[in-house]
PALUM-47396 format. One line per 8 residues: their letters; for each residue x, y, z of N, C-alpha, C. Coordinates in pm, whole numbers. Layout:
a) X:Y:Z:X:Y:Z:X:Y:Z | ...
REM end
This chain:
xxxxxxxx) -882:1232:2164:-892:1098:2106:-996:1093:1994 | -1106:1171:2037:-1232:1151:1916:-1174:1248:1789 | -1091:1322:1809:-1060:1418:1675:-938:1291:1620 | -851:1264:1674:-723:1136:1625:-833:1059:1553 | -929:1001:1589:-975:858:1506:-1066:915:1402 | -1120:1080:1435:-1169:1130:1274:-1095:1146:1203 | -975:1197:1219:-844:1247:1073:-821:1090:1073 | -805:993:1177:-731:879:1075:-855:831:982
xxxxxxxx) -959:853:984:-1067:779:955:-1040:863:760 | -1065:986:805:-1030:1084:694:-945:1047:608 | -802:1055:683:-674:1029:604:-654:908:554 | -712:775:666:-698:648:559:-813:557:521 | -934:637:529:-1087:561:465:-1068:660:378 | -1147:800:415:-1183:871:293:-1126:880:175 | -1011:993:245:-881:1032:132:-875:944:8 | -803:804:59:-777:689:-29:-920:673:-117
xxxxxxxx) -1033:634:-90:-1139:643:-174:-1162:724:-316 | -1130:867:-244:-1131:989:-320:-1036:974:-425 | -879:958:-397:-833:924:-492:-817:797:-568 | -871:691:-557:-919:565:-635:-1005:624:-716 | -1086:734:-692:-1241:725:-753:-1160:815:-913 | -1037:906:-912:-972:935:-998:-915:840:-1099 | -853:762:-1044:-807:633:-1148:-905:561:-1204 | -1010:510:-1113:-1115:441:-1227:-1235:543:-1319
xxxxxxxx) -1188:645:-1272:-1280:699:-1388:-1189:698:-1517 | -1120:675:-1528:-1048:621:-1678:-989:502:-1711 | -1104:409:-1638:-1093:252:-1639:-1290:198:-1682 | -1269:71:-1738:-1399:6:-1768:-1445:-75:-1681 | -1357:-208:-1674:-1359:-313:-1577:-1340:-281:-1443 | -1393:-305:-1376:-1442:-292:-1205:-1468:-163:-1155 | -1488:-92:-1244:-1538:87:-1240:-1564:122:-1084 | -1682:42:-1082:-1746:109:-969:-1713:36:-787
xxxxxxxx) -1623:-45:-845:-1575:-160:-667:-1569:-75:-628 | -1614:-81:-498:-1505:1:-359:-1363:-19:-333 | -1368:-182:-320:-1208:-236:-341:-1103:-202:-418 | -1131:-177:-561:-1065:-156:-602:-1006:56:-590 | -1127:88:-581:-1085:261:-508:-970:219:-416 | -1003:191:-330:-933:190:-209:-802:144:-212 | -781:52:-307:-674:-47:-329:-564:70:-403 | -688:131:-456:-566:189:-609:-531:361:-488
xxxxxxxx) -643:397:-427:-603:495:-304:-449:486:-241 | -457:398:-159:-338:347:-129:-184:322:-196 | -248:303:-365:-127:271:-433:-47:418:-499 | -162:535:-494:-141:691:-519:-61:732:-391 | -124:739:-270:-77:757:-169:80:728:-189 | 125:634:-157:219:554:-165:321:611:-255 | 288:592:-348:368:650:-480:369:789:-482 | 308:890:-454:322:1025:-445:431:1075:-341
xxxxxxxx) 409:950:-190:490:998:-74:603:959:-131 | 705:857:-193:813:843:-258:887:922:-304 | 810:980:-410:834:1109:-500:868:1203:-469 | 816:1264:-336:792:1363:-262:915:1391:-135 | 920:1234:-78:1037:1246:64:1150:1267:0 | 1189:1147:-115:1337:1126:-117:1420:1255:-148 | 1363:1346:-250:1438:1485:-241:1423:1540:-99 | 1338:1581:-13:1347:1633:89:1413:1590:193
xxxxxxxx) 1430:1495:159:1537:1389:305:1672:1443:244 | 1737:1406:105:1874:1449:95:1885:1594:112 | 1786:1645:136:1808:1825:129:1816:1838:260 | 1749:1742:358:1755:1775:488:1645:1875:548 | 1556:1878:479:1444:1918:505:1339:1889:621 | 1256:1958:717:1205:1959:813:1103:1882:762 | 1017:1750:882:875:1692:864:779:1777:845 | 733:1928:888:667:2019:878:646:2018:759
xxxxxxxx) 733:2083:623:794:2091:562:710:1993:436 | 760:1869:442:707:1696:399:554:1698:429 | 527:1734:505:422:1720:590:294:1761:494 | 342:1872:549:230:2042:428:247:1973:298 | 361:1995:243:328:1939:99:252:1841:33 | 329:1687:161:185:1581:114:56:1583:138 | 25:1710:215:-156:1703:255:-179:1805:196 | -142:1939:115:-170:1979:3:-169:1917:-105
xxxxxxxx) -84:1819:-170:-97:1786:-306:-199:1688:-264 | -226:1587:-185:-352:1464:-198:-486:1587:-146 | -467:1655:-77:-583:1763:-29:-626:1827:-214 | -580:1824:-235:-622:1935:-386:-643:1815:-469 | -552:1701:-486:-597:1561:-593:-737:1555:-517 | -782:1522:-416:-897:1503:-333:-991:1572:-343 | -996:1718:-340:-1141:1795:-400:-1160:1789:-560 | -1036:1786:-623:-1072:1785:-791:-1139:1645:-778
xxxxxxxx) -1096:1529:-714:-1181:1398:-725:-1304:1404:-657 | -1352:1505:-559:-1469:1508:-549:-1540:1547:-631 | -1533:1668:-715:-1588:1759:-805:-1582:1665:-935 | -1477:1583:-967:-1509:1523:-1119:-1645:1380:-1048 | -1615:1356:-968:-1704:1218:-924:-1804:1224:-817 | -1890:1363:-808:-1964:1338:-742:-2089:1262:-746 | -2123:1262:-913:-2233:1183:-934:-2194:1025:-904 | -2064:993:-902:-2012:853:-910:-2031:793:-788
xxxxxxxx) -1982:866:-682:-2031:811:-533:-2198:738:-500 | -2239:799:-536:-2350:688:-548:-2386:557:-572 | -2334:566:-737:-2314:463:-788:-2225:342:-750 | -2145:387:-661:-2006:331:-575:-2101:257:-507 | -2171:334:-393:-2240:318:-248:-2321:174:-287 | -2426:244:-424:-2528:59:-486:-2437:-21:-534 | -2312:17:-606:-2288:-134:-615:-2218:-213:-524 | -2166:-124:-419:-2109:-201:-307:-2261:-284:-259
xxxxxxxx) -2364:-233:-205:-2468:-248:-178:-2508:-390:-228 | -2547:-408:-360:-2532:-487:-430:-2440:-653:-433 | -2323:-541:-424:-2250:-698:-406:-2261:-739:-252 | -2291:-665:-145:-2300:-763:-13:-2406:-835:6 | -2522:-808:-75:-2638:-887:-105:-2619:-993:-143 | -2522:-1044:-238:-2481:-1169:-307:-2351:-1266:-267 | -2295:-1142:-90:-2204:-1258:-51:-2259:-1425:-10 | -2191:-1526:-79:-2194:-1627:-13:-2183:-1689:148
xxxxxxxx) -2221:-1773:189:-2184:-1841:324:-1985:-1828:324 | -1917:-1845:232:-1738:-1871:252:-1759:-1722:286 | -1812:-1593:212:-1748:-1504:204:-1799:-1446:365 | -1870:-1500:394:-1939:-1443:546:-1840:-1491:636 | -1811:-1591:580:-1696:-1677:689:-1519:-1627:695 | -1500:-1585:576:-1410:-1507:572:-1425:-1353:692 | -1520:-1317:664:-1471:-1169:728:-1504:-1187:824 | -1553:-1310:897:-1562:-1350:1035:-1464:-1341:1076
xxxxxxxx) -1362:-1440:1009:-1238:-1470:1064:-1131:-1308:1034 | -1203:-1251:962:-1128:-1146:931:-1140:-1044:1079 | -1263:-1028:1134:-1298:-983:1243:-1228:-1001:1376 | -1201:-1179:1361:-1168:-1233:1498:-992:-1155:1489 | -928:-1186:1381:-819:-1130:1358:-808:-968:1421 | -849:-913:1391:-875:-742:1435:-893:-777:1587 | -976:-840:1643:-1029:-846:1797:-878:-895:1838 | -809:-992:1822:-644:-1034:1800:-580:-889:1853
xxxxxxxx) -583:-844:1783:-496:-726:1752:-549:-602:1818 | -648:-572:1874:-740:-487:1982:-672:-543:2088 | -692:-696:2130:-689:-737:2273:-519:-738:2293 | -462:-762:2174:-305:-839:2230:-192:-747:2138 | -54:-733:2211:88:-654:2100:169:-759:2104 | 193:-728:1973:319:-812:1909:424:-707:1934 | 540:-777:1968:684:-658:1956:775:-774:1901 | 800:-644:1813:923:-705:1720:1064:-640:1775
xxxxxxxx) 1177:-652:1730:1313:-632:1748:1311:-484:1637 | 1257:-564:1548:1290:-365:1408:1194:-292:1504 | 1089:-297:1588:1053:-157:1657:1162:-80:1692 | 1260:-73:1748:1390:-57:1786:1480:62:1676 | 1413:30:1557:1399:80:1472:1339:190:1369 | 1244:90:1350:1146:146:1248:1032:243:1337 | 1003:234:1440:875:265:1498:1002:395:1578 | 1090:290:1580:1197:453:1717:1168:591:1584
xxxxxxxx) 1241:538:1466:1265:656:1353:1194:749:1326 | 1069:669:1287:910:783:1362:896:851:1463 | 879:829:1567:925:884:1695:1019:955:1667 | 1155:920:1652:1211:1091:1638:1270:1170:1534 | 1180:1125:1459:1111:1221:1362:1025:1329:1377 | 925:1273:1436:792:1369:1469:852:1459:1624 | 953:1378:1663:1009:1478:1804:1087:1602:1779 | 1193:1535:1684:1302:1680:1654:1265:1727:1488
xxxxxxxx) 1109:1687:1460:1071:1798:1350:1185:1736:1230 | 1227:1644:1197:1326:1607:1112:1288:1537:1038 | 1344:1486:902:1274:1330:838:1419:1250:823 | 1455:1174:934:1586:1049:929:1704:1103:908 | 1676:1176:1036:1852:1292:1059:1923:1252:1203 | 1853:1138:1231:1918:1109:1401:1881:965:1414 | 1962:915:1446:1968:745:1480:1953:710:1566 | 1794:623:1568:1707:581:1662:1770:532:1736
xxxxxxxx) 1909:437:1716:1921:367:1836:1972:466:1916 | 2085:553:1909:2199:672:1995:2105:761:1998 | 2057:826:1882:1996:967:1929:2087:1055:1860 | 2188:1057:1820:2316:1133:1803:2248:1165:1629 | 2269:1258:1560:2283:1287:1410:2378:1220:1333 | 2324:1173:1200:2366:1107:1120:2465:1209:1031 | 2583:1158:1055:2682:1211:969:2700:1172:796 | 2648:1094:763:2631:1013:694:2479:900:655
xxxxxxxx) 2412:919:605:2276:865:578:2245:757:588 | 2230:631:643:2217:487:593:2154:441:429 | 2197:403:360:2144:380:225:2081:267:184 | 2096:158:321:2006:84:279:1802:127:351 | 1807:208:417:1688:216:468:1663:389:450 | 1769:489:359:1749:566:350:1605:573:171 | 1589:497:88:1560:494:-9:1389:467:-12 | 1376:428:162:1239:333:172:1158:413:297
xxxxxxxx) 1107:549:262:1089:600:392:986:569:454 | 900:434:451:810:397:556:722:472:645 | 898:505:736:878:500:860:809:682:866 | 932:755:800:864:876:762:713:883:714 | 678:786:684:510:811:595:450:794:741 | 463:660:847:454:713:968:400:793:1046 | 564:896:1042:548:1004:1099:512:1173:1050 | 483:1132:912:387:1266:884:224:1211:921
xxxxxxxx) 171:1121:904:65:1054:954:28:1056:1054 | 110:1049:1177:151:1019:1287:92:1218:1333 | 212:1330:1278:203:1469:1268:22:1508:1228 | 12:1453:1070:-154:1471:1113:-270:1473:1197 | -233:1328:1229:-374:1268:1300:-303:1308:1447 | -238:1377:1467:-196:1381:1642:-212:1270:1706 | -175:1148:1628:-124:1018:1740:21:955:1720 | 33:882:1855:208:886:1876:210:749:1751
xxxxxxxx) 337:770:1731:398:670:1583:357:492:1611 | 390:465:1809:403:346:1801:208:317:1803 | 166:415:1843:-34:354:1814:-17:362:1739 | 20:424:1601:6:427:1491:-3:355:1448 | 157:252:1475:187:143:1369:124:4:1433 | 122:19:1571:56:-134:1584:-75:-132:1645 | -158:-45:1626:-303:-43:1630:-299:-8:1483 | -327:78:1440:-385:123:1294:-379:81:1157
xxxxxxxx) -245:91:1177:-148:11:1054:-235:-73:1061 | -210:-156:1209:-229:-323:1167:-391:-383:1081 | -475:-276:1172:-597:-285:1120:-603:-294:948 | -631:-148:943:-595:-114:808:-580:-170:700 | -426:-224:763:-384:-302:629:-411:-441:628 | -461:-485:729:-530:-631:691:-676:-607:639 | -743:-533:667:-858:-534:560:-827:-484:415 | -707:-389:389:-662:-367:284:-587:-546:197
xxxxxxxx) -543:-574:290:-457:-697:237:-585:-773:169 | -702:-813:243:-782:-918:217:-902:-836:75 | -858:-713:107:-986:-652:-25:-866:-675:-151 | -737:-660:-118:-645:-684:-262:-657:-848:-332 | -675:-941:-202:-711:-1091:-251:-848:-1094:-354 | -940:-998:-285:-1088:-1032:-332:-1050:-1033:-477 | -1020:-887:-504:-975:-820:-612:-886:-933:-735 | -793:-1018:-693:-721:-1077:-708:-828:-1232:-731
xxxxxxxx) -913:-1249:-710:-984:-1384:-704:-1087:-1352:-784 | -1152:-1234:-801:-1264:-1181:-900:-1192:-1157:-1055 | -1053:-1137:-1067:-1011:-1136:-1173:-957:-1258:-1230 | -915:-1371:-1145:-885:-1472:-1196:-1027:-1572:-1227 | -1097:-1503:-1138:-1251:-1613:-1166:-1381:-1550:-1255 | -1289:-1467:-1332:-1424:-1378:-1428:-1568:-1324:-1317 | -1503:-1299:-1217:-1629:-1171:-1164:-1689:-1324:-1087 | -1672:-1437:-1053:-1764:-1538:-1003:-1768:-1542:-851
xxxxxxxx) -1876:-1509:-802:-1838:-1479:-646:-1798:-1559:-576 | -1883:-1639:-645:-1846:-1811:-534:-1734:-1872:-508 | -1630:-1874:-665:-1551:-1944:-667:-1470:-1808:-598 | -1491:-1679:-568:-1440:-1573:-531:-1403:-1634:-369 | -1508:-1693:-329:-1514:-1684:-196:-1416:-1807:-182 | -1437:-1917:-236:-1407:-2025:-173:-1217:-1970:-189 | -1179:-1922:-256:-1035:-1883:-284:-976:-1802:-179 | -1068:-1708:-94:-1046:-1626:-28:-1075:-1722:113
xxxxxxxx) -1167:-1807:124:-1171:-1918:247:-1014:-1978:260 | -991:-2080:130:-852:-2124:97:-758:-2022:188 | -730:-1869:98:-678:-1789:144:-614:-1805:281 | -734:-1734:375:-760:-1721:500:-675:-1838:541 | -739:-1960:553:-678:-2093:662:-526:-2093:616 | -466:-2087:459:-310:-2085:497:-244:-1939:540 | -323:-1854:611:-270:-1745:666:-270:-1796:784 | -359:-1833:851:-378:-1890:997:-303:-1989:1047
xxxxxxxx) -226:-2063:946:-173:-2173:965:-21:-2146:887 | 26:-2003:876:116:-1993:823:268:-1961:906 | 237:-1999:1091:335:-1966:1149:462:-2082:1170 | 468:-2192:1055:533:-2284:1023:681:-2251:1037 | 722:-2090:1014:850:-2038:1000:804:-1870:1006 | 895:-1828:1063:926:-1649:1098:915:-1633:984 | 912:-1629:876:953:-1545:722:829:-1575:598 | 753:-1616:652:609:-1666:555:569:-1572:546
xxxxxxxx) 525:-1502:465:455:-1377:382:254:-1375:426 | 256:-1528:553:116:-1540:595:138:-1521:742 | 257:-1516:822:303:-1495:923:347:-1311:931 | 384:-1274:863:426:-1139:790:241:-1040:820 | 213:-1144:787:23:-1072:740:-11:-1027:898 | 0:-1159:965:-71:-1183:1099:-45:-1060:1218 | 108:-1087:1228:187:-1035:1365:236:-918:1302 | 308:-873:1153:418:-786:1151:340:-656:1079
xxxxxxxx) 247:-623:1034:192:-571:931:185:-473:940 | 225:-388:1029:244:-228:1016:414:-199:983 | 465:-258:947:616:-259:920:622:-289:750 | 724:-219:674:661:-196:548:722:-328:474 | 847:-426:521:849:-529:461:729:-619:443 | 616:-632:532:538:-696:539:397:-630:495 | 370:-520:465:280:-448:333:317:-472:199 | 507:-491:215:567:-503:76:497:-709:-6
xxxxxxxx) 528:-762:126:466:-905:99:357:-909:75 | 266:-862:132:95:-911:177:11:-803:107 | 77:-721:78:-48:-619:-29:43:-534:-111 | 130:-516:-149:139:-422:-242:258:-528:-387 | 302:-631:-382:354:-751:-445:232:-823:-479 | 104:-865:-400:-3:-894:-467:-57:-821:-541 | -74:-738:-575:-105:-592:-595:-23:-594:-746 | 61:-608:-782:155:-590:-913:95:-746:-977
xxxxxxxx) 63:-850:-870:-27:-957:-1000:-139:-913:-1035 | -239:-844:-951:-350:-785:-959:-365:-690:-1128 | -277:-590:-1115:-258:-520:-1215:-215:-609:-1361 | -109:-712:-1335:-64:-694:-1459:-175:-843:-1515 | -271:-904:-1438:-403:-957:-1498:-448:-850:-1551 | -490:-780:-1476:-546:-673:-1552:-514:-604:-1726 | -395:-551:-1660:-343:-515:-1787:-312:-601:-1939 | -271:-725:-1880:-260:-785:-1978:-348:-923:-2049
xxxxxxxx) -435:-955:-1917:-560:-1036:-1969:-670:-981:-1980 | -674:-879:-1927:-826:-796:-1941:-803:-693:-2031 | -681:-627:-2115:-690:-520:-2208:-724:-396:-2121 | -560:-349:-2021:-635:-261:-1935:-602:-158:-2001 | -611:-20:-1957:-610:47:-2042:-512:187:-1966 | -430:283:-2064:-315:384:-2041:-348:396:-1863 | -448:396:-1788:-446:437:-1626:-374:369:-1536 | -434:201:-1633:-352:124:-1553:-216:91:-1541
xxxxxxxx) -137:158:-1609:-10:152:-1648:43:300:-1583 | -13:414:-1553:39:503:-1465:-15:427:-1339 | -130:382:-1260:-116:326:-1112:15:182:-1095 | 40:81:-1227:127:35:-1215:295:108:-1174 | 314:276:-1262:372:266:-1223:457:344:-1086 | 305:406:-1019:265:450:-886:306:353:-768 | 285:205:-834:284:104:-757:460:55:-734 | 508:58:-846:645:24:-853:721:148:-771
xxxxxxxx) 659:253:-796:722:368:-639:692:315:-506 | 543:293:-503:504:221:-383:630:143:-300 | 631:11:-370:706:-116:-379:889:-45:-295 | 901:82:-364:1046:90:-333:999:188:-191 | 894:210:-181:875:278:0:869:241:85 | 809:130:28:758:47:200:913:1:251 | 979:-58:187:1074:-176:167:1195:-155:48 | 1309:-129:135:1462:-140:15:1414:-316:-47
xxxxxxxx) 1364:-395:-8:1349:-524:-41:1261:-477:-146 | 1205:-407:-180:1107:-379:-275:1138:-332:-412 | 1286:-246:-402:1323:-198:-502:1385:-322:-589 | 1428:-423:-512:1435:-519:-658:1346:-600:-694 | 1240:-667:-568:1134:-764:-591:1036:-701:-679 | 986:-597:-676:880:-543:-744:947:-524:-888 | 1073:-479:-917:1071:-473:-1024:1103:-600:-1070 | 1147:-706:-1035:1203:-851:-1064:1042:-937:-1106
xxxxxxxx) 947:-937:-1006:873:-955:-1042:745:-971:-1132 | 746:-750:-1156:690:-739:-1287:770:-747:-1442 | 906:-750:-1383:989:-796:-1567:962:-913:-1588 | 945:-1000:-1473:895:-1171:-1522:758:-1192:-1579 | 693:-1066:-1521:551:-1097:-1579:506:-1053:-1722 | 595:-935:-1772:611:-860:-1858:639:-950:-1977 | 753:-1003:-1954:804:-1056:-2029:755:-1168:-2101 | 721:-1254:-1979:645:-1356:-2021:482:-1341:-2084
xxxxxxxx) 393:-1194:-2066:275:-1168:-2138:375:-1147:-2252 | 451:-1083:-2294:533:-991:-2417:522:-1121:-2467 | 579:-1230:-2452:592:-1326:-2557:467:-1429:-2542 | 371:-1422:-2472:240:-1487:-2535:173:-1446:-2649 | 173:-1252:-2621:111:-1188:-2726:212:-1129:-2831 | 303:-1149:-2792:446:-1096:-2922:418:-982:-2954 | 408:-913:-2823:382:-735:-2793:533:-658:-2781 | 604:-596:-2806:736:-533:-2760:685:-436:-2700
xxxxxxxx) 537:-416:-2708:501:-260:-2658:500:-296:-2510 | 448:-383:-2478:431:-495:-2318:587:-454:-2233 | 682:-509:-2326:814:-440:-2286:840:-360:-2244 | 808:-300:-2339:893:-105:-2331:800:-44:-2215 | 647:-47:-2204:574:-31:-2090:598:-59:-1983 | 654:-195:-1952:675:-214:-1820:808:-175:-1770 | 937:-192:-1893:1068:-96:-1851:1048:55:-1838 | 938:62:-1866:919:244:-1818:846:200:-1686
xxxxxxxx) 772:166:-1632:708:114:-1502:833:77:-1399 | 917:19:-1454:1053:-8:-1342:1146:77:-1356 | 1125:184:-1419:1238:294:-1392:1299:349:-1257 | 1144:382:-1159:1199:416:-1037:1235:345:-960 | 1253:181:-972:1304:112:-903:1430:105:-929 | 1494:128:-1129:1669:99:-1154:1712:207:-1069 | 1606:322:-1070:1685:464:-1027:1716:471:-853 | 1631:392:-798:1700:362:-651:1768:274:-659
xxxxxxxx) 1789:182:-736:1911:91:-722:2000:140:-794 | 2032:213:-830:2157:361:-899:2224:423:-799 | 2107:466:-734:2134:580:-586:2168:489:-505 | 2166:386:-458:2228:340:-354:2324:265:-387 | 2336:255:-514:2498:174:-594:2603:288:-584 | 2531:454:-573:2619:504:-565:2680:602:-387 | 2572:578:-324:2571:651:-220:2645:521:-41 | 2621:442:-103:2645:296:-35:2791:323:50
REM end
């Protein structure tokens, strides 16, 4: 148990850090956040595992296999990011330092409630109906050494691939995760995940409230207070993207809602009110891989989303370059909606 919670600690504190600390070293604005490392960690992660499964799944390739490869290529991105940024870690450590010195009373109150949430999720399980599913696929994955060659519900081999959930391997990210850290898929997803990604969800808001409020903490906080209470109060209906946050969040439709779709407004402030610069436009379009992993729902929202945003900066600033940038950013989303127009 004590070696499982060091590799996860490794694989989803460190790792992710390490590779954030790569992307903002060829960024100005928010250089040195932690949040934003971590945020943009996650969005490499993500986007690399995409890249990486979907050929190996149609080849029929072993998790072993998937496995090695993704913890060599982030293992080697990960020491070159130690070695270019070691002086930078420091600088990371004070200004995190720094900014918890200057949280407000909202922002204390936030990660209170952010806390009680986690204690939620320690003391009590949610079960969903897609476990049945998504959490089985993992499971036997990591059992018969496969990546989505046998159907969770029978057990029997897939003669034929499913194409709507073949494009979005989640569950596979899972279960090479799952293969790492030597813990079973379903702790995985509803202890860890859940953690995880709700402190991930709420550092993408911060992120998201410091850019709309020019760096102002206060008004940072009170947005992120706001935040919080319509999450808490968002079980009005099964399908709220604040209900999604609470109960479902190790399941990738609901990473696709609650952090990685916030995450594409995040960026394209960035990019296009702050003058971001060529990095942010490769993690954008890391992110738009992201978007099509977690979630087949992703391959059109993420790109639907950032052509609306695109479009509409393109004609504030009467940029065509805004355009052509972001239709290169949604490429890998036309290209899974190609593959499953044609594999369907």
């Amino acid at each position: 148990m004590v070696k499982s919670l060091i590799l996860i600690a490794v694989f989803l504190g460190l790792l992710p850090f390490l590779l954030g600390l790569l992307y903002t070293r060829f960024i100005e604005e928010e250089k040195e956040n932690l949040l934003l490392q971590m945020a943009a960690g996650y969005i490499i992660m993500f986007g690399i595992f995409e890249i990486m499964a979907l050929p190996l799944i149609f080849m029929r390739q072993s998790l072993t296999l998937l496995t090695g490869l993704y913890l060599g290529i982030l293992g080697v991105a990960a020491v070159i990011s130690l070695i270019l940024n070691r002086k930078r870690i420091v600088l990371v450590i004070n200004d995190t330092i720094g900014g918890i010195r200057k949280f407000t009373p909202c922002i204390w109150a936030v990660l209170l409630l952010l806390m009680g949430q986690i204690a939620v999720y320690i003391r009590y399980q949610y079960s969903n109906a897609d476990d049945a599913f998504f959490v089985a696929s993992a499971t036997t994955s990591v059992a018969t050494n496969t990546i989505f060659a046998y159907n969770p519900y029978t057990g029997t081999a897939y003669s034929k691939l499913p194409p709507r959930y073949l494009l979005s391997p989640f569950h596979a990210w899972n279960a090479v995760l799952s293969r790492i850290t030597d813990t079973h898929p379903a702790i995985m997803a509803h202890m860890v995940f859940m953690i995880v990604f709700l402190v991930l969800a709420y550092a993408v808001y911060a992120l998201i409230g410091r850019a709309l409020f020019a760096n102002d903490i206060e008004k940072t906080g009170y947005f992120l207070t706001v935040l919080a209470g319509l999450h808490v109060f968002a079980a009005y209906s099964e399908r709220t993207s604040g209900l999604f946050l609470l109960i479902r969040l190790w399941q990738g439709k609901a990473v696709l809602a609650g952090i990685l779709l916030p995450l594409i407004l995040y960026l394209a402030v960035r990019l296009f009110l702050m003058e971001g610069k060529r990095a942010d436009w490769v993690l954008l379009f890391l992110l738009m891989c992201a978007c099509c992993m977690v979630s087949s729902m992703g391959i059109m929202l993420g790109a639907v989303m950032l052509g609306l945003l695109g479009i509409l900066f393109a004609f504030k600033n009467r940029s065509f370059r805004i355009l052509v940038y972001t239709g290169l950013c949604c490429v890998p989303n036309l290209l899974c909606a190609g593959i499953y127009l044609m594999i369907r």
